[in-house]
C-alpha positions in Angstrom: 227.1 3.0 170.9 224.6 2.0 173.5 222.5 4.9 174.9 223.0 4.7 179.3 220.4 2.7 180.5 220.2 3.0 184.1 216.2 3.3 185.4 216.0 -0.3 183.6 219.2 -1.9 185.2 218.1 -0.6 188.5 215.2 -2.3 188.1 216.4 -5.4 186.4 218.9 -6.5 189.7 216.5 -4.8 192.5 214.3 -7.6 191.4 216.7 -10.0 191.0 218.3 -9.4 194.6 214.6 -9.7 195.4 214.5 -6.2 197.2 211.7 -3.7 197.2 212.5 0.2 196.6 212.2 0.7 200.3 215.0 -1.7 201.0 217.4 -0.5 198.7 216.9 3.0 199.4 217.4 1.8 203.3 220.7 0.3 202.7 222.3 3.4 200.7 220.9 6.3 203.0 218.0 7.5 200.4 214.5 7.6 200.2 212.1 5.8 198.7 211.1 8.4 196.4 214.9 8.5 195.3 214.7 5.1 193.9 211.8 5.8 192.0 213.0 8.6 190.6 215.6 6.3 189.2 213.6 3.7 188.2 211.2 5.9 186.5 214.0 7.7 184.5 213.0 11.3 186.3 216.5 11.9 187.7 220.4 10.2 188.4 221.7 9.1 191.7 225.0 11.6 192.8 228.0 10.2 191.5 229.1 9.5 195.0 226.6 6.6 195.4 227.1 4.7 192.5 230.4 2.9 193.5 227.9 1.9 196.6 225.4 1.2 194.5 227.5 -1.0 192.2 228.7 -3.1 195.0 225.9 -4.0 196.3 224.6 -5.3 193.7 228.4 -6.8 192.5 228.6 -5.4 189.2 230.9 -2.7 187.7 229.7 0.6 187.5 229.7 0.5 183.5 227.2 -2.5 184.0 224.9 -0.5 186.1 225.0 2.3 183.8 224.4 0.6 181.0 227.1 1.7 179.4 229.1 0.0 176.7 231.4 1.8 175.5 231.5 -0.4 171.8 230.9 0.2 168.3 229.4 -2.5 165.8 231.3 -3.2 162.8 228.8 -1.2 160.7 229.3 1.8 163.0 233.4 1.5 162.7 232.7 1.2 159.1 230.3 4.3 158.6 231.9 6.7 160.9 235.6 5.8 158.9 234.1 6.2 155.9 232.4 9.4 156.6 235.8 11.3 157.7 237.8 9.8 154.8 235.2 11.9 152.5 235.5 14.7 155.2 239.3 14.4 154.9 238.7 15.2 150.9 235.8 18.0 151.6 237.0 20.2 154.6 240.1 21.5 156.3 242.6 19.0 157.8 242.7 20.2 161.2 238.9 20.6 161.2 238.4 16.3 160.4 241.3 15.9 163.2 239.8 17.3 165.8 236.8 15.4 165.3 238.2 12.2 164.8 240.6 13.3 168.1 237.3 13.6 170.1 235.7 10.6 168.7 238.8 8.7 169.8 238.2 10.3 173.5 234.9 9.1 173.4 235.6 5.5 172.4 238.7 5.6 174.2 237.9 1.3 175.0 237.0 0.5 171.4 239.5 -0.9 170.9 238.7 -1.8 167.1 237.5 1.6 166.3 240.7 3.2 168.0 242.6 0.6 165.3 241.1 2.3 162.7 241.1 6.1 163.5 244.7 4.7 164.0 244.5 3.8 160.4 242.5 6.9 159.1 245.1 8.8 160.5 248.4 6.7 158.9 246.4 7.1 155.5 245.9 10.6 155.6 248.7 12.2 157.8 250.8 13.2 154.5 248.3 15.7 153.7 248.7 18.0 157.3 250.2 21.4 156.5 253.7 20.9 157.1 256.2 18.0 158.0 255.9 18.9 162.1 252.2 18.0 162.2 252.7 14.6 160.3 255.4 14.5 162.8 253.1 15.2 165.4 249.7 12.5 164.0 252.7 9.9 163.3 253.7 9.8 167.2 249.8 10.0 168.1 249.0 6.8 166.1 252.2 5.3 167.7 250.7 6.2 171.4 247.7 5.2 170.3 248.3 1.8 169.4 250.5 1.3 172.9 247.3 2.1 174.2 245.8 -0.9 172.6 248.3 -2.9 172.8 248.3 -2.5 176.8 244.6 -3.1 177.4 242.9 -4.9 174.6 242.0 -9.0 175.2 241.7 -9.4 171.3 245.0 -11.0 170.0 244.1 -10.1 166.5 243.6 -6.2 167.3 246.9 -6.7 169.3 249.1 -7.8 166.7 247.5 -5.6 163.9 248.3 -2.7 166.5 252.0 -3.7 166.3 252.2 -3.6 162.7 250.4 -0.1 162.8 252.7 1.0 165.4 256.1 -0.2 163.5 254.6 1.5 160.2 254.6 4.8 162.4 257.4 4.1 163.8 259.7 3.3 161.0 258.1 6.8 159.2 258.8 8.7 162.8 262.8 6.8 161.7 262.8 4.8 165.1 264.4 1.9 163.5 265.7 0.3 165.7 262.9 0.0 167.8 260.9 -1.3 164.7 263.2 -3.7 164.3 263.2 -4.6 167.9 259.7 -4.8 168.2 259.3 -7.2 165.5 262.6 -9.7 165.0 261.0 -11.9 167.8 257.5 -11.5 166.7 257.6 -12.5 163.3 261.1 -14.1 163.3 260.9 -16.3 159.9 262.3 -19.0 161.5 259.6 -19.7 164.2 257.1 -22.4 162.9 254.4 -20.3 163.6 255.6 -17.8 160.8 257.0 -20.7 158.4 253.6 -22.7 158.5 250.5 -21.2 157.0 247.7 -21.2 159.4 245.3 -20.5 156.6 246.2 -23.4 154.8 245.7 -25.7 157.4 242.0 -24.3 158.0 241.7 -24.7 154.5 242.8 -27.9 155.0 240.3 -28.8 158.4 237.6 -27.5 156.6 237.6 -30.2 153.3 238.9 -32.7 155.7 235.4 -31.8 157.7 233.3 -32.0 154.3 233.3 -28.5 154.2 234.7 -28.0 150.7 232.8 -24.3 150.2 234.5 -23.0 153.2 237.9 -24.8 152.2 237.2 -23.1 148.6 236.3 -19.2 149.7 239.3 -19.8 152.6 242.1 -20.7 150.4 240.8 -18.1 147.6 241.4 -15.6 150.1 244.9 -17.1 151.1 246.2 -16.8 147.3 244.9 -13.5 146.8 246.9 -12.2 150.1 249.9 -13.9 149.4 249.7 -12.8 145.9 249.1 -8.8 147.1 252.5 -9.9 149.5 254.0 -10.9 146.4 253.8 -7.9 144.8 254.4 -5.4 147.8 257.6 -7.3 148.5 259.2 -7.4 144.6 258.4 -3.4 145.2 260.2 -4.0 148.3 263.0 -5.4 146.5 263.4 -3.1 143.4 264.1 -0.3 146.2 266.7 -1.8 147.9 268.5 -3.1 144.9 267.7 -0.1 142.6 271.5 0.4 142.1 271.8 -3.0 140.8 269.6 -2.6 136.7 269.8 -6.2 136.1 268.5 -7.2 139.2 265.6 -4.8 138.6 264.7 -5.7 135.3 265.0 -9.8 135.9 262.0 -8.8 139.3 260.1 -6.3 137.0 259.9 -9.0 133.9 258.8 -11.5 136.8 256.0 -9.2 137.7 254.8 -8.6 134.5 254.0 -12.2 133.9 252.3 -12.1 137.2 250.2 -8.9 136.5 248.8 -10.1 133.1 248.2 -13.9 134.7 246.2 -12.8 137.3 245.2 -9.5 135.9 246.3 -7.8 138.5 245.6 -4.0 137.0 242.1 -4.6 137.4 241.9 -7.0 140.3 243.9 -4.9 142.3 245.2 -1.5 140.3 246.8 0.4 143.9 249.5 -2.4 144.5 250.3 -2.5 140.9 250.5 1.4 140.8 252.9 1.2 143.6 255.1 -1.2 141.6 255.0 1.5 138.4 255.7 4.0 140.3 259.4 2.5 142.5 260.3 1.1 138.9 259.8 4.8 137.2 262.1 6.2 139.9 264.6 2.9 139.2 265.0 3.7 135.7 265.4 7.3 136.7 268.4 6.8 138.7 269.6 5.0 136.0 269.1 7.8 133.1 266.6 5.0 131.2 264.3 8.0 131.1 261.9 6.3 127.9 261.2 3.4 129.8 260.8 5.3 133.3 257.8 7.5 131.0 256.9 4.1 130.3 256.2 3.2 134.0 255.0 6.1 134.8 252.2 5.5 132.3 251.2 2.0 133.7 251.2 4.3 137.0 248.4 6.5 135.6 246.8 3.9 134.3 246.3 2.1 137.8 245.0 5.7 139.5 242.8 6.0 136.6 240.9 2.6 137.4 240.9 3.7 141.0 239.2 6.5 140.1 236.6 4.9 138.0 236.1 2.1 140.2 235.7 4.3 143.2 238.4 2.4 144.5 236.0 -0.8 145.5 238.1 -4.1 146.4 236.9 -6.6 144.3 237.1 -10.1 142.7 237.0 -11.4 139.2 236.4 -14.7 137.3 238.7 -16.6 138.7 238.7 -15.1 142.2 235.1 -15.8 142.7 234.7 -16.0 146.9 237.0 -13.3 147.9 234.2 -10.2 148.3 233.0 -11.7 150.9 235.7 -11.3 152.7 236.5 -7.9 151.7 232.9 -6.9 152.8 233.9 -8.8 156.6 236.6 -6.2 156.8 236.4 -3.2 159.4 235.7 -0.8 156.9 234.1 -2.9 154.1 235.2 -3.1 150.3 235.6 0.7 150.5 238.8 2.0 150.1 240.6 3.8 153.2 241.2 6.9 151.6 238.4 9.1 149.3 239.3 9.0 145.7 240.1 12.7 145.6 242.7 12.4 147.6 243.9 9.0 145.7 244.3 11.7 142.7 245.9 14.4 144.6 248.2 12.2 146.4 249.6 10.6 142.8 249.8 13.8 141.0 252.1 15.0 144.4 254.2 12.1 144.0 255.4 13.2 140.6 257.5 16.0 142.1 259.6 12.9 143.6 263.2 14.4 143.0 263.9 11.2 140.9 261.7 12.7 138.3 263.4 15.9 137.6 265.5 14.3 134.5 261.9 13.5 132.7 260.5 17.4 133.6 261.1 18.4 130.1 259.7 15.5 128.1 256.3 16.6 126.6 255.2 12.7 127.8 256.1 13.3 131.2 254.1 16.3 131.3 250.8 14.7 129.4 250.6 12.2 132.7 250.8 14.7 135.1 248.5 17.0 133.1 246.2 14.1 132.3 246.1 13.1 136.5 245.4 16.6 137.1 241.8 16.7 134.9 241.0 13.5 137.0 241.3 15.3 140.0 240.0 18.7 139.2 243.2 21.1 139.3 243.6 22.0 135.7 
């Protein structure tokens, strides 16, 4: 953030009102040794001048100030990073509050307050009891009306609405999610059918700009393929009564994961998907081939941990780091790789995994995702 910067505005539009010290102290009821004062950084006009002060010289009183109240990407990027390690290092409540009086402090960042808003959604599981996620979960939904009231940026808007509905829907408003977003991203609007992406891609090698077209579209298949995934985990949930419907997505997905190798490339979405088809099977008392699952699980948080959790690309997706180092927070992953660990080795105790509590292979995961993370 920009440090206040007064003295040299002062001087900056006295001179270009073409006005001596003299004058301007004159017209606001000071003296000339007042304004130079200013000007020479030796003291601050009283608060109850500088709306006078800003209209005479027809500028806000943030512009006369100096005052800016912005973060650069770097700085949105360094300060998230710094309390997702805090989040692993020191008491909860103690990274709250100072990510609480960080957001008081940027309160019109709007791009920072979209990721403390973040931070907060990746890291509320781990408060101290179910009230204070209940608690962070409402803050991060009245934080993001706060953006989505006053930001310009369309883009910060819209990702504010998805943050807000993720809140939301965990807070069990559903109706209001699904209020919120049935006209926004109602399927059949052209706006959601048609792929903007694409037809950049396309404007760009229609332009001669076949690099750009290249990176662009690389990026497009990566994100539609991360969709893909998220969405067969999606499906396996709400159809996890139905086996055959199951297996047929989960055979699907395999074929995917070792095309694109997808364990590697990407090793939290896959976990996810291990992970909802280990409870599947569970439900339906298949309990070698939920151990099964639950290995692939391991497997993916093993490769976050030794990767440090770093988005990357591959061979074949050769353009798409760039664009993960564009991002708000970088190629870094939003939560620190302790807390990856803990956060796995917590989900075991899903009630869905009770059946498999007494099979030695059950208990070598959990053992073996414990020595990652230091418990054992």
């Amino acid at each position: 953030m920009n440090e206040l910067n007064f003295s040299d505005n002062i001087v900056k539009l006295r001179h270009k009102k073409k006005i001596t010290q003299e004058q301007l102290a004159d017209f606001i009821g000071v003296t000339k040794a007042s304004v130079s004062k200013w000007e020479n950084k030796q003291s601050l006009p009283d608060i109850l001048i500088l709306p006078e002060l800003a209209a005479f010289f027809d500028v806000t009183i943030d512009e006369l100030l100096g005052y800016e109240p912005q973060l650069s990407k770097e700085q949105i990027q360094k300060l998230y990073l710094e309390l997702a390690e805090a989040f692993a290092e020191y008491p909860f409540e103690e990274v709250m509050k100072k990510s609480e009086e960080l957001t008081k402090k940027y309160y019109s960042c709007y791009p920072f307050l979209f990721q403390i808003g973040c931070l907060w959604m990746n890291h509320f599981m781990i408060a101290e009891n179910q009230t204070r996620q209940t608690e962070i979960l409402t803050s991060i939904s009245n934080l993001c009306n706060h953006i989505i009231s006053n930001c310009r940026n369309i883009s910060i808007c819209n990702d504010s609405i998805i943050l807000k509905s993720l809140a939301d829907l965990q807070l069990g408003k559903a109706q209001e999610v699904i209020d919120t977003l049935e006209e926004i991203f109602n399927p059949c609007h052209l706006s959601v059918q048609n792929d903007t992406i694409l037809l950049q891609a396309q404007a760009y090698q229609m332009n001669g700009q076949n690099d750009k077209s290249d990176s662009i579209t690389q990026i497009n298949m990566f994100s539609h393929l991360l969709s893909l995934v998220e969405n067969a985990t999606w499906y396996i949930t709400i159809n996890s009564d139905n086996l055959s419907v199951c297996e047929s997505t989960i055979e699907r997905m395999n074929h995917i994961f070792t095309t694109y190798d997808l364990e590697s490339l990407h090793p939290n979405v896959t976990a996810r998907f291990y992970y909802q088809t280990a409870i599947m099977y569970c439900l339906h008392g298949k309990t070698q081939t939920a151990i099964n699952s639950l290995k692939r699980y391991a497997i993916c948080v093993e490769k976050l941990w030794e990767t440090e959790a770093v988005l990357h690309g591959d061979s074949y997706f050769t353009s798409i780091e760039s664009w993960f180092e564009q991002l708000d927070i970088g190629n870094h992953a939003p939560r620190n790789k302790k807390i990856i660990i803990d956060s796995a080795i917590s989900a075991l105790s899903h009630p869905a995994f009770t059946i498999l509590s007494d099979m030695t292979a059950y208990q070598k995961i959990k053992q073996s995702l414990s020595e990652k993370g230091g418990i054992l």
